[in-house]
PyMOL Python script that loads the backbone (N, CA, C, O; Angstrom):
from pymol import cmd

cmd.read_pdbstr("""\
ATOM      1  N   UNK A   1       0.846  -1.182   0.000  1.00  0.00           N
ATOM      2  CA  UNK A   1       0.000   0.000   0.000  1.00  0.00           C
ATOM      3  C   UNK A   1       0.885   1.237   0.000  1.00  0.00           C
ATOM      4  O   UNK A   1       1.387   1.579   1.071  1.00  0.00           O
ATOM      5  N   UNK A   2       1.158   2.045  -1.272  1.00  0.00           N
ATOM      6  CA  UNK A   2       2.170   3.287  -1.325  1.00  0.00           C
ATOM      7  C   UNK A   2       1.351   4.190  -0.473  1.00  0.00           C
ATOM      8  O   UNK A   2       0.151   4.207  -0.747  1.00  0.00           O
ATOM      9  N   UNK A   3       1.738   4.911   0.461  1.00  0.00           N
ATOM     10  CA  UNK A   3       1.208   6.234   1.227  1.00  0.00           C
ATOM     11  C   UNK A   3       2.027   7.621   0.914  1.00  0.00           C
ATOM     12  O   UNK A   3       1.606   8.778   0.885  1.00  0.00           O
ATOM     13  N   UNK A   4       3.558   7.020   0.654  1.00  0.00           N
ATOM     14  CA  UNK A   4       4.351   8.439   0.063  1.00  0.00           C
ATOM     15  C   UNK A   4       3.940   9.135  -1.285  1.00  0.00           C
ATOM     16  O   UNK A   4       3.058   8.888  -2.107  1.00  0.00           O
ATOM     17  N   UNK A   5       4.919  10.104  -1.199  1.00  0.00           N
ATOM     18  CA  UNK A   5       4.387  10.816  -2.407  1.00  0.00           C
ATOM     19  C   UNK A   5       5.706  10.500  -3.431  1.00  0.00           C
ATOM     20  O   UNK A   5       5.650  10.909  -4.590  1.00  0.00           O
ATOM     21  N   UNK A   6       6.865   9.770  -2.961  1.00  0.00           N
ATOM     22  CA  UNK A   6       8.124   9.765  -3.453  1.00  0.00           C
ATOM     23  C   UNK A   6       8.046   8.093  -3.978  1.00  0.00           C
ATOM     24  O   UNK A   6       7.319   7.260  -3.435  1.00  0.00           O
ATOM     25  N   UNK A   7       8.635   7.909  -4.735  1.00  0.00           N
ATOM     26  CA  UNK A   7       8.551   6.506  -5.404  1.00  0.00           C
ATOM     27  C   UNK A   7       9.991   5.488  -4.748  1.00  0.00           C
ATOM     28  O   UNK A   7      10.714   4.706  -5.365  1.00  0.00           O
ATOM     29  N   UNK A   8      10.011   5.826  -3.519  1.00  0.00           N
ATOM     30  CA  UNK A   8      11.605   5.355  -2.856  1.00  0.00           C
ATOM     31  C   UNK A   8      11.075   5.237  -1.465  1.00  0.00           C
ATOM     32  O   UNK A   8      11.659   4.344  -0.851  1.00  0.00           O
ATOM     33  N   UNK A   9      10.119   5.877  -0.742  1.00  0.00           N
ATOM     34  CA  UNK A   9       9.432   5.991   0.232  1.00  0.00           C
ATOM     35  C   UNK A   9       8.317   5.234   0.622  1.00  0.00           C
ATOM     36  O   UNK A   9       7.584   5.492  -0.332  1.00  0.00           O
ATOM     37  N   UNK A  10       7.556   4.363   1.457  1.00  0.00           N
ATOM     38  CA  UNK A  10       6.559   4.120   1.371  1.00  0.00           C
ATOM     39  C   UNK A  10       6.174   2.908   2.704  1.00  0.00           C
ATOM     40  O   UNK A  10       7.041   2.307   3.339  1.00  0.00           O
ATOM     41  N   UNK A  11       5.144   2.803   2.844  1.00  0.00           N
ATOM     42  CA  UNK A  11       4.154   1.945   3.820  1.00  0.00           C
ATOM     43  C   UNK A  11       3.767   0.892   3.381  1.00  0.00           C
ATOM     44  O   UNK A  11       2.662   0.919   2.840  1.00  0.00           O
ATOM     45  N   UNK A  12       4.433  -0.293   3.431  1.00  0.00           N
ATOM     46  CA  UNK A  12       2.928  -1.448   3.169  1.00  0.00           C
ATOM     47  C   UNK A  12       2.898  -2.585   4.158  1.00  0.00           C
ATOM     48  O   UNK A  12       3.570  -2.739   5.178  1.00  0.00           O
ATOM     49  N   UNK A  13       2.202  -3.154   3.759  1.00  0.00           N
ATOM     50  CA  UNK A  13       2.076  -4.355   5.102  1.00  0.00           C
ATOM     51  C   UNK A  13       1.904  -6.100   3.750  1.00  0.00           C
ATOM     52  O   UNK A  13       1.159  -6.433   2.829  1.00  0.00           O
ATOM     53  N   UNK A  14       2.818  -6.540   4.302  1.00  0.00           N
ATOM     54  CA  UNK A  14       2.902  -7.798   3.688  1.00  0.00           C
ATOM     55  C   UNK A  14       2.218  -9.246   4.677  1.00  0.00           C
ATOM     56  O   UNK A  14       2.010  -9.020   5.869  1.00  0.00           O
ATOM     57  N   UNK A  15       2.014 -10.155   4.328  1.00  0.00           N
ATOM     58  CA  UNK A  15       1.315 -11.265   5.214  1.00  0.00           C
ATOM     59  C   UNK A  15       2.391 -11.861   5.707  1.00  0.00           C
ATOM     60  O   UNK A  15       3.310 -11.704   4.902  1.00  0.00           O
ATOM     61  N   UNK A  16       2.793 -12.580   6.806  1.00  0.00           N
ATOM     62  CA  UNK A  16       3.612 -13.459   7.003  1.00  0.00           C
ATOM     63  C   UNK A  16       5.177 -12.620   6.793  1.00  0.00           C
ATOM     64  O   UNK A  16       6.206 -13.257   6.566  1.00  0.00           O
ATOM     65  N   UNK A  17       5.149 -10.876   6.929  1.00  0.00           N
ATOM     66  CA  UNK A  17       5.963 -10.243   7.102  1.00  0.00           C
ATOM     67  C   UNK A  17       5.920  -9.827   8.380  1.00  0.00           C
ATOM     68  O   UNK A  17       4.743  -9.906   8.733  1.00  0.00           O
ATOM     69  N   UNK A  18       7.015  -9.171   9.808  1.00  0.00           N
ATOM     70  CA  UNK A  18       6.167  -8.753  10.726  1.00  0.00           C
ATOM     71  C   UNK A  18       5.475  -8.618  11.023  1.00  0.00           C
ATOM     72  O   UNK A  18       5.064  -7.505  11.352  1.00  0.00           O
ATOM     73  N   UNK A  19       4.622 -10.085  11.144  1.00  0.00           N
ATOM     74  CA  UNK A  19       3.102 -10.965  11.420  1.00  0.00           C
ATOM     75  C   UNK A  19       1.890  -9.457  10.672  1.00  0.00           C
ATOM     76  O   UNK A  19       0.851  -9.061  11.201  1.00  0.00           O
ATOM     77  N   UNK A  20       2.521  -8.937   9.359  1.00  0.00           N
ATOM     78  CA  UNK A  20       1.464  -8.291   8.601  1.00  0.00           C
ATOM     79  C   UNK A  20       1.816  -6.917   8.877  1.00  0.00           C
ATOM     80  O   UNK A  20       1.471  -6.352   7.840  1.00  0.00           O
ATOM     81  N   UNK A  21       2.234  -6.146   9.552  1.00  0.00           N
ATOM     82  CA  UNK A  21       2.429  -4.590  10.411  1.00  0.00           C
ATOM     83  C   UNK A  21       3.279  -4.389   9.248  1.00  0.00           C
ATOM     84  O   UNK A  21       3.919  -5.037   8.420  1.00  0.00           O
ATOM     85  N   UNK A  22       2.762  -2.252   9.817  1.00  0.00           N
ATOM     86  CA  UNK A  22       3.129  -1.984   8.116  1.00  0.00           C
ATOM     87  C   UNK A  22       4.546  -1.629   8.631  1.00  0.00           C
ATOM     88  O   UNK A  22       4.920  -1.328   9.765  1.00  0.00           O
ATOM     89  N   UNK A  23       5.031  -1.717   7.797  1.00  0.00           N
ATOM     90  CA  UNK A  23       6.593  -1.598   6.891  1.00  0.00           C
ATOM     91  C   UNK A  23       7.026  -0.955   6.217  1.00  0.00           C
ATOM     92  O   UNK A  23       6.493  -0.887   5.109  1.00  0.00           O
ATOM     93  N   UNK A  24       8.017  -0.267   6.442  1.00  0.00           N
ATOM     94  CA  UNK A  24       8.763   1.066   5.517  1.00  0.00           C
ATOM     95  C   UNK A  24       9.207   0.074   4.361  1.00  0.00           C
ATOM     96  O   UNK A  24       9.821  -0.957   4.635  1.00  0.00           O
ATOM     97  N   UNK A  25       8.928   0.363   3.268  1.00  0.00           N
ATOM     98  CA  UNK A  25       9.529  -0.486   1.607  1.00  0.00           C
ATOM     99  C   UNK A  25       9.378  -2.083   1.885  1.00  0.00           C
ATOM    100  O   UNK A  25       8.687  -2.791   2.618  1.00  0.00           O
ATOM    101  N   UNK A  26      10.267  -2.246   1.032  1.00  0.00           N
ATOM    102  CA  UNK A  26      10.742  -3.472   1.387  1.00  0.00           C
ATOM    103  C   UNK A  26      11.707  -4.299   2.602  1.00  0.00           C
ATOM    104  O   UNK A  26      12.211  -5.422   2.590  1.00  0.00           O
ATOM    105  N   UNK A  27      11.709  -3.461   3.394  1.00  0.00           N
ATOM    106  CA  UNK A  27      12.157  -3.794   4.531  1.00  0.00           C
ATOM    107  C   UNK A  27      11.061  -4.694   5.773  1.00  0.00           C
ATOM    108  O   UNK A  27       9.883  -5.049   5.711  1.00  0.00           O
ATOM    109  N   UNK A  28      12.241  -4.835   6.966  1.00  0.00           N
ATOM    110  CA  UNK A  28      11.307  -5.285   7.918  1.00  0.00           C
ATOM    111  C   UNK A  28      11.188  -4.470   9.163  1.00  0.00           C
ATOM    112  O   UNK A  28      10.817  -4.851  10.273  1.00  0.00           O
ATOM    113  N   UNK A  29      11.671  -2.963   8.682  1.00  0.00           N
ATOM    114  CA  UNK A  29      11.265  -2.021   9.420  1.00  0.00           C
ATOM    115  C   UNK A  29      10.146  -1.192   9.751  1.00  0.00           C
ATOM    116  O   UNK A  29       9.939  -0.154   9.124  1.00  0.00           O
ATOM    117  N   UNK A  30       9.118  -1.720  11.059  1.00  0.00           N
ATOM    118  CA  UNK A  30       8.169  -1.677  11.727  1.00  0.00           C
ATOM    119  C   UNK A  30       7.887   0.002  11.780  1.00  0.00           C
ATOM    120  O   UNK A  30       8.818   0.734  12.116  1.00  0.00           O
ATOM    121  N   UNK A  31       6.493   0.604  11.417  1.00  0.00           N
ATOM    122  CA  UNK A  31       6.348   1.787  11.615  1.00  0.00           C
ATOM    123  C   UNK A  31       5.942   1.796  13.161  1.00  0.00           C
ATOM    124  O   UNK A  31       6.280   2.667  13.962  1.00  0.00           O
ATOM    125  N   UNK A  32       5.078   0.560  13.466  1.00  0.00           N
ATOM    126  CA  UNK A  32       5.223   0.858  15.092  1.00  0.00           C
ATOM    127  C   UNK A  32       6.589   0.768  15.545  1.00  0.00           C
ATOM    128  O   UNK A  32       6.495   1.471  16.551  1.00  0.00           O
ATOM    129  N   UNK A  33       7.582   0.460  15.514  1.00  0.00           N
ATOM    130  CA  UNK A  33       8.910   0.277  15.727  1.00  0.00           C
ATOM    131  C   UNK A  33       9.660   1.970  16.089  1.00  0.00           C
ATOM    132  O   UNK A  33      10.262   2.391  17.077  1.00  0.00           O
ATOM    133  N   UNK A  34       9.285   2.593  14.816  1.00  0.00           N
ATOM    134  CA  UNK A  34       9.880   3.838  14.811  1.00  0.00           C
ATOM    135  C   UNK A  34       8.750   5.010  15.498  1.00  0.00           C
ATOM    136  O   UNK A  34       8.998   6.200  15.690  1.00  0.00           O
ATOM    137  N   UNK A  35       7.820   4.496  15.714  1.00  0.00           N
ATOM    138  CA  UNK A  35       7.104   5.397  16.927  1.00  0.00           C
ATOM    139  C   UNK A  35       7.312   4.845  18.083  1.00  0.00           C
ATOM    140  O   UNK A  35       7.345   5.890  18.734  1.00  0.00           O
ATOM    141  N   UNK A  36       7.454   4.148  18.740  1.00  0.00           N
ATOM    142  CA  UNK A  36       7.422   3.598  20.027  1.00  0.00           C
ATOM    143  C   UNK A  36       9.126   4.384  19.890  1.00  0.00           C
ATOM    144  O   UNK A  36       9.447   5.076  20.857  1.00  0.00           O
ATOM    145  N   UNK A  37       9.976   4.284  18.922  1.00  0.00           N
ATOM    146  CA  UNK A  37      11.723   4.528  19.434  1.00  0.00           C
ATOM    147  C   UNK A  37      11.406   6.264  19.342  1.00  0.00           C
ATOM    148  O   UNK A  37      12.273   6.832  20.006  1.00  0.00           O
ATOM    149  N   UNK A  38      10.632   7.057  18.850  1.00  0.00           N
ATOM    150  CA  UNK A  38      10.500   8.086  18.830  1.00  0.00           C
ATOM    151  C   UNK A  38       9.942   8.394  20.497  1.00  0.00           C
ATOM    152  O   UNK A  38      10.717   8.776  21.373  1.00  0.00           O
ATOM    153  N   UNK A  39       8.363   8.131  20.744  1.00  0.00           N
ATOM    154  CA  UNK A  39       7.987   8.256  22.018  1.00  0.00           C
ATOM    155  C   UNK A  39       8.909   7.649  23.232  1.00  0.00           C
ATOM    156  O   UNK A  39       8.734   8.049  24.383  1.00  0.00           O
ATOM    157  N   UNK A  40       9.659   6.903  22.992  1.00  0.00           N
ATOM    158  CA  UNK A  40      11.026   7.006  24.098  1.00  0.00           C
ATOM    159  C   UNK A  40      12.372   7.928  23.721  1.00  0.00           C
ATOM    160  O   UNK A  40      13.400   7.738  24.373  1.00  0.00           O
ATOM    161  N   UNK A  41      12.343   8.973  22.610  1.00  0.00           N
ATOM    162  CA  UNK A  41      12.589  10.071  23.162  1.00  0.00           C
ATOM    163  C   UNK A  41      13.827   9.902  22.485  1.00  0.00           C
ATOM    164  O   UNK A  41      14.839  10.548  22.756  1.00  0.00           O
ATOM    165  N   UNK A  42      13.722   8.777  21.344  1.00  0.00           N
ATOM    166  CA  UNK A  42      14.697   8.819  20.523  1.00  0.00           C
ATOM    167  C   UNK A  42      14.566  10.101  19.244  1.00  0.00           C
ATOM    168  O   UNK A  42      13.456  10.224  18.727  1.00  0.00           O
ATOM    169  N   UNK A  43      15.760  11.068  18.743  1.00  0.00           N
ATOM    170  CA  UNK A  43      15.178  11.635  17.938  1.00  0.00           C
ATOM    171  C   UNK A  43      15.690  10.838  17.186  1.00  0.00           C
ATOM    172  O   UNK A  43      16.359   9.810  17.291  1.00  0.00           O
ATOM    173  N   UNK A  44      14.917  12.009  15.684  1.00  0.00           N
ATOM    174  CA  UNK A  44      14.684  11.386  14.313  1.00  0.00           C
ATOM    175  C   UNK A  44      16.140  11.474  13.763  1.00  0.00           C
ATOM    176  O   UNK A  44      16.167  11.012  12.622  1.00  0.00           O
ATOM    177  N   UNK A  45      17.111  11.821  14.101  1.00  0.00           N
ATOM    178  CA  UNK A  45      18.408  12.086  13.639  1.00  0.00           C
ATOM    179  C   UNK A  45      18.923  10.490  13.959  1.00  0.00           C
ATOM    180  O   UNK A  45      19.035   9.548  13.174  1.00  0.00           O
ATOM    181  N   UNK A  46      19.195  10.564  15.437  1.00  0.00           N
ATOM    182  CA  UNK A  46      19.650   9.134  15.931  1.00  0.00           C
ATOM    183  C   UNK A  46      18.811   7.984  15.491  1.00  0.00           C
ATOM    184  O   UNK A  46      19.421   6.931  15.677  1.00  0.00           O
ATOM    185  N   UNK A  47      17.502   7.791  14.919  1.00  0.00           N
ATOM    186  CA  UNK A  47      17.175   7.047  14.488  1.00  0.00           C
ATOM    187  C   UNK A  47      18.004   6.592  13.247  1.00  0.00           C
ATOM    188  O   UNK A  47      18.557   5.496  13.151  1.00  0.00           O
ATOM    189  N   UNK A  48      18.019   7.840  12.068  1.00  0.00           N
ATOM    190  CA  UNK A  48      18.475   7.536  11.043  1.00  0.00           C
ATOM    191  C   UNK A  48      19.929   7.062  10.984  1.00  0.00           C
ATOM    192  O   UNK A  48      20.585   6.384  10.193  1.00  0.00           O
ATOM    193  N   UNK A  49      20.176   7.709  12.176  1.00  0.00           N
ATOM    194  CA  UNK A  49      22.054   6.921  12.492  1.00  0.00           C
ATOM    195  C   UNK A  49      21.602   5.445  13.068  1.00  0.00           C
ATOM    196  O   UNK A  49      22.609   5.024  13.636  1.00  0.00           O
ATOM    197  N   UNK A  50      20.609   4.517  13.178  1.00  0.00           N
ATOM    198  CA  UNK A  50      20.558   3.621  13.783  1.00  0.00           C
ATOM    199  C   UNK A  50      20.417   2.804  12.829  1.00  0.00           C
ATOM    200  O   UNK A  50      20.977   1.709  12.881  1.00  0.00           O
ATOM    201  N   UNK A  51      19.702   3.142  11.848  1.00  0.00           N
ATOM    202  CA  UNK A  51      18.803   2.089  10.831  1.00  0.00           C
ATOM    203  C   UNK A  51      19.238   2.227   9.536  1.00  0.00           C
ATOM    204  O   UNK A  51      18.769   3.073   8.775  1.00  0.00           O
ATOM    205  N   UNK A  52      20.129   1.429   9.228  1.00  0.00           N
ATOM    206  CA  UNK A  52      21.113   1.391   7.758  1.00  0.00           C
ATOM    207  C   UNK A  52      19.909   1.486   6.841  1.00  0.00           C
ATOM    208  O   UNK A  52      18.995   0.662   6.844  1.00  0.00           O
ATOM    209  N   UNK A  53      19.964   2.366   6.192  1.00  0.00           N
ATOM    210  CA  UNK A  53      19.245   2.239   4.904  1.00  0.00           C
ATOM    211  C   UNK A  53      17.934   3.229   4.917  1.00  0.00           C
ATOM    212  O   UNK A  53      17.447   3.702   3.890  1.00  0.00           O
ATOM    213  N   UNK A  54      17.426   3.474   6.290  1.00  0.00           N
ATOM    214  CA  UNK A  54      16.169   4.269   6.347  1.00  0.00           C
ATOM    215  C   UNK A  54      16.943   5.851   5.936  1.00  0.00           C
ATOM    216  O   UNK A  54      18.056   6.282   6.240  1.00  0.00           O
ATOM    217  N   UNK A  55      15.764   6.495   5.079  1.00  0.00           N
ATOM    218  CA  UNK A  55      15.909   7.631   4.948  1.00  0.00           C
ATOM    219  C   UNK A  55      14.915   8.866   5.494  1.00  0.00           C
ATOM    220  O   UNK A  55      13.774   8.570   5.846  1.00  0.00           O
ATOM    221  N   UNK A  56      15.447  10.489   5.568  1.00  0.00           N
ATOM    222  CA  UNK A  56      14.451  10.907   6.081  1.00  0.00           C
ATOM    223  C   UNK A  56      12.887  11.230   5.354  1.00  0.00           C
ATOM    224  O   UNK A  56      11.940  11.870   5.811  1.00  0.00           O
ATOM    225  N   UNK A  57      13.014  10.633   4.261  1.00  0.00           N
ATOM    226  CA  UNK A  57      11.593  10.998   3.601  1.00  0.00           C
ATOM    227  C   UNK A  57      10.995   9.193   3.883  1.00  0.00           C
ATOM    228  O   UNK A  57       9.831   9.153   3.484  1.00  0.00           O
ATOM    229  N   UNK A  58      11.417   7.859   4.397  1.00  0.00           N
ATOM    230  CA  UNK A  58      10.790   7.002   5.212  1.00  0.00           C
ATOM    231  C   UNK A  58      10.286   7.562   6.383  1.00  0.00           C
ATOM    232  O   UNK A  58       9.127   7.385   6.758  1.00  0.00           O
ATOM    233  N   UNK A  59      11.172   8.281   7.017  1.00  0.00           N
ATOM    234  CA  UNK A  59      10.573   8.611   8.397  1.00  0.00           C
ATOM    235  C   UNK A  59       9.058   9.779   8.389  1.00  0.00           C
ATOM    236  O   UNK A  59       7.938   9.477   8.801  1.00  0.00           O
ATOM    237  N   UNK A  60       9.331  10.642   8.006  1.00  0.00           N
ATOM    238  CA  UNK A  60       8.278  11.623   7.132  1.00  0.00           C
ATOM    239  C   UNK A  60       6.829  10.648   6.788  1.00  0.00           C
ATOM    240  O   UNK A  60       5.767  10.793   7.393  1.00  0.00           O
ATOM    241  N   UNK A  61       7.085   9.573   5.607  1.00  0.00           N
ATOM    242  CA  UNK A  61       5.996   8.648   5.430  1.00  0.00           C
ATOM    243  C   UNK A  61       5.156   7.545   6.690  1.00  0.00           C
ATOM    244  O   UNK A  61       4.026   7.058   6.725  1.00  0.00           O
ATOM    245  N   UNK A  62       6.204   7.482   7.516  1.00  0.00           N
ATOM    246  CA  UNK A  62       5.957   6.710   8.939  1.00  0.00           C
ATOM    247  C   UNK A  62       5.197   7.015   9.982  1.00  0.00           C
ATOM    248  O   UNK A  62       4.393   6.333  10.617  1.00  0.00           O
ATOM    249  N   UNK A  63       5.767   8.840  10.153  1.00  0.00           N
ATOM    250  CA  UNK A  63       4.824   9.655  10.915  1.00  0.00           C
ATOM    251  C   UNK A  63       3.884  10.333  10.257  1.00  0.00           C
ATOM    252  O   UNK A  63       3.186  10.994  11.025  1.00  0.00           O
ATOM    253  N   UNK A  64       3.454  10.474   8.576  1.00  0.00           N
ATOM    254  CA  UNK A  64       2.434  10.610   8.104  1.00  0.00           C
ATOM    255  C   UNK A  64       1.029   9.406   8.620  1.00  0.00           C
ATOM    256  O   UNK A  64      -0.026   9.768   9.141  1.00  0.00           O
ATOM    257  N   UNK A  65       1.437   7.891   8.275  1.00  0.00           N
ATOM    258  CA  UNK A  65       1.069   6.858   8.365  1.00  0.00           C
ATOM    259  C   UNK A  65       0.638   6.823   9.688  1.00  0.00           C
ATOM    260  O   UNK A  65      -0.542   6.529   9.883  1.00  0.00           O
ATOM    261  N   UNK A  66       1.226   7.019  10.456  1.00  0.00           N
ATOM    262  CA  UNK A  66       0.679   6.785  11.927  1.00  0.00           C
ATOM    263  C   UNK A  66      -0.212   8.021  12.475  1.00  0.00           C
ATOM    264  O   UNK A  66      -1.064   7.784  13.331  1.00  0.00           O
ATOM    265  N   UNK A  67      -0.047   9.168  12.053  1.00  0.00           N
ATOM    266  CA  UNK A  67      -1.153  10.289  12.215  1.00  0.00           C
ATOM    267  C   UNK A  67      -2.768  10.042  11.389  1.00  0.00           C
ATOM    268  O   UNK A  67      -3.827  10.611  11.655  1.00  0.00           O
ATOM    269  N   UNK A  68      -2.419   8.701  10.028  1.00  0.00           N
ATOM    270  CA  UNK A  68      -3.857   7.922   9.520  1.00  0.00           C
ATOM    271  C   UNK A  68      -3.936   7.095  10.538  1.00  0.00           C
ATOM    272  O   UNK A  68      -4.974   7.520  11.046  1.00  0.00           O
ATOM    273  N   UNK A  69      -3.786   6.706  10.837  1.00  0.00           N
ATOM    274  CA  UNK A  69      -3.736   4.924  11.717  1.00  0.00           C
ATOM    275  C   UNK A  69      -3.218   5.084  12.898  1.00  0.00           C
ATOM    276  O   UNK A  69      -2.166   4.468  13.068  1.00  0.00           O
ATOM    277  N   UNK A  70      -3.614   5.727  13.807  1.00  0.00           N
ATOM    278  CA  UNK A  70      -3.225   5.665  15.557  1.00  0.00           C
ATOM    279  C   UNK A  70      -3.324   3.964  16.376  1.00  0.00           C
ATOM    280  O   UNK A  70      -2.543   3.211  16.958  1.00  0.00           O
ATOM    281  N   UNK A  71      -4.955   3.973  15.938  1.00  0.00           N
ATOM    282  CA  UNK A  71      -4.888   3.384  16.512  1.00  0.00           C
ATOM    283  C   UNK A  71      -4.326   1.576  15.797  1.00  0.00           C
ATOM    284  O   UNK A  71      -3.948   0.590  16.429  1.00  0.00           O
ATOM    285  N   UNK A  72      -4.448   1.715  14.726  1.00  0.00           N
ATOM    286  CA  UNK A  72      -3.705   0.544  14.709  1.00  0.00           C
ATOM    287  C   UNK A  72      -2.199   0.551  14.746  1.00  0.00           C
ATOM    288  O   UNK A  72      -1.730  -0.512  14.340  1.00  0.00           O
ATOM    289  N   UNK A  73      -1.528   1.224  15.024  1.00  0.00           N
ATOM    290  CA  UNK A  73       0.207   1.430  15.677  1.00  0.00           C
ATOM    291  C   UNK A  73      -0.132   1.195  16.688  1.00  0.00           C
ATOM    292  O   UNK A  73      -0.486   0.027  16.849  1.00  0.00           O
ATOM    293  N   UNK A  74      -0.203   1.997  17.724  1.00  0.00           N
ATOM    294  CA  UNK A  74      -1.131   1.933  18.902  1.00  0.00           C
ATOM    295  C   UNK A  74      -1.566   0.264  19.500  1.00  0.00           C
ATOM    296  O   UNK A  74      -1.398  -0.457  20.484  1.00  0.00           O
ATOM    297  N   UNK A  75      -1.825   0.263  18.969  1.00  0.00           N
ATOM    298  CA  UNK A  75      -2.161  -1.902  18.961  1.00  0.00           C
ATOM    299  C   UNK A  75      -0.992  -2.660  18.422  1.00  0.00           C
ATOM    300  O   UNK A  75      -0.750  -3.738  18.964  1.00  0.00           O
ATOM    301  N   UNK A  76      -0.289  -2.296  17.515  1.00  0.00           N
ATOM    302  CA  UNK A  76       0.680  -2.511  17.338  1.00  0.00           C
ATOM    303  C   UNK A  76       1.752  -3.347  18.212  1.00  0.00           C
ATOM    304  O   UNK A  76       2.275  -4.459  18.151  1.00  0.00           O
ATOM    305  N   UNK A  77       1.811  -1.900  19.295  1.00  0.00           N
ATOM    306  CA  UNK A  77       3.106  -1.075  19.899  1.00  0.00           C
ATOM    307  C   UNK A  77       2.066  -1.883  21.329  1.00  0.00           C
ATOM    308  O   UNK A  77       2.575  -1.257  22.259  1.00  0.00           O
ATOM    309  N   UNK A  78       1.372  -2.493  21.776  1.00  0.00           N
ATOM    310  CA  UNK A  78       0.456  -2.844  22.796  1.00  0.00           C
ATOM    311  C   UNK A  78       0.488  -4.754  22.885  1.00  0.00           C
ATOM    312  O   UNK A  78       0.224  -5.453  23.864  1.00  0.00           O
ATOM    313  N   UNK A  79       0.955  -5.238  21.329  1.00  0.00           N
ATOM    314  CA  UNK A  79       0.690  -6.607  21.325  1.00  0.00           C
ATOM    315  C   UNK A  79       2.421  -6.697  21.185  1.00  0.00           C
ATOM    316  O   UNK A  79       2.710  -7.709  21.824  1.00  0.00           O
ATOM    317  N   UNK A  80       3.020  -6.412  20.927  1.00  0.00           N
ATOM    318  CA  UNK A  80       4.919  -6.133  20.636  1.00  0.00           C
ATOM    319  C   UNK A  80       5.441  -5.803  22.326  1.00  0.00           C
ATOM    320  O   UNK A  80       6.559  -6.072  22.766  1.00  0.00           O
ATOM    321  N   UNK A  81       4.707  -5.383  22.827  1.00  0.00           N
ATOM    322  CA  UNK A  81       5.709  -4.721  24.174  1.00  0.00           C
ATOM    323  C   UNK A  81       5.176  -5.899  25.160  1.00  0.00           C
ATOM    324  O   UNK A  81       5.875  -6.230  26.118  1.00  0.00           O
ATOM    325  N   UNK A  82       4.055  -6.462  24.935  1.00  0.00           N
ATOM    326  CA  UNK A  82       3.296  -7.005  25.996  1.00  0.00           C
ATOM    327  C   UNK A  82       4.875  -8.534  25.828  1.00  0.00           C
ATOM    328  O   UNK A  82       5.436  -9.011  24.841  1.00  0.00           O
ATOM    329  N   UNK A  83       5.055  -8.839  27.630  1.00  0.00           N
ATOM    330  CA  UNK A  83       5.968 -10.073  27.867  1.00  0.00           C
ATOM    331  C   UNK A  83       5.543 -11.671  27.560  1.00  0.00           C
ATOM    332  O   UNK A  83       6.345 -12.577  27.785  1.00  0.00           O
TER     333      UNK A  83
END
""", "prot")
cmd.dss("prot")
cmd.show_as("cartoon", "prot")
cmd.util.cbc("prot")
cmd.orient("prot")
């Protein structure tokens, strides 16, 4: 599912990928992932120093994506943290 506006950028959710949760590209980088590391106060700089390959117009599409979809990050970030 493309949500960016950039053809390098984007949201989708694959089956039997991070049990379906959406995903920056083709990666297996979790948009709940990068909000939950944001709301602990990680910034968006040190993120991008963390995550080989993410760029800042992924991150841009991530926190677009999650300002559509709260609450399913939100649930996300609720079934992932739970022990």
């Amino acid at each position: 599912m493309a949500t960016g506006t950039t053809n390098k950028s984007w949201v989708q959710k694959t089956p039997n990928v991070c049990g379906g949760d959406a995903c920056i590209r083709n990666t297996r980088i979790t948009v709940w992932g990068l909000v939950l590391s944001r709301r602990l106060g990680t910034a968006d700089e040190r993120i991008l120093e963390n995550i080989v390959g993410l760029t800042p117009e992924d991150l841009k599409v991530a926190w677009d994506y999650y300002r559509q979809h709260p609450a399913e990050i939100d649930e996300a970030i609720r079934e992932n943290e739970e022990p």
